[in-house]
N, C-alpha and C positions, 0 to 999 in steps of 0.2 A: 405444559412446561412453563415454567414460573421465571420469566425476564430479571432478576437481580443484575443490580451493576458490573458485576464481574463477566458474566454470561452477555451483556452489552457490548463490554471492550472485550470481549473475546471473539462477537461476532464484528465487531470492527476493525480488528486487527486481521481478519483471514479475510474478509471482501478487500480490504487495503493493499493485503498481500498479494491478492488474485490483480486487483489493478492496477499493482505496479511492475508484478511481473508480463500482464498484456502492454501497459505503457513501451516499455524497452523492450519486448518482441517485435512491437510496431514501428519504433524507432534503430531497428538492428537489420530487421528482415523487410519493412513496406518501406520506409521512407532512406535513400540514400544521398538525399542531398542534408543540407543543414538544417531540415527540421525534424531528422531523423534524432540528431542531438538533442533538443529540448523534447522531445519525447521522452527517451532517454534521463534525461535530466530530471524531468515530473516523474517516472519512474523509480528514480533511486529518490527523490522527496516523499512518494507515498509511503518507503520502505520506510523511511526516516519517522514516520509521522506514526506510522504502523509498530515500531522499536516503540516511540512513547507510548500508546495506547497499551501494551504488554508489557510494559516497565508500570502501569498505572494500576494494572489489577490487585485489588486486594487493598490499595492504600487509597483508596479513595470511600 
């Protein structure tokens, strides 16, 4: 299977997804005091980071 850039952010953009959807599991369901928010918070970043990386395919 032949790694091309595309095939890169694509596998970057779905581990990103997977850890930002654990992020804000971990921050909703294990932590309820105030670090359940910045959990939380680095969760919805990953997702953010994960939009760029899938916004990038193809043009880079």
């Amino acid at each position: 299977m032949s790694r091309n850039k595309n095939s890169i952010l694509a596998w970057a953009t779905l581990i990103m997804i997977v850890m930002g959807i654990i992020l804000i599991c971990l921050g909703a369901f294990r932590y309820q005091d105030v670090s359940g928010w910045g959990f939380a918070a680095v969760g919805v970043g990953f997702f953010a980071n994960a939009w760029v990386f899938n916004a990038l395919k193809g043009r880079v």
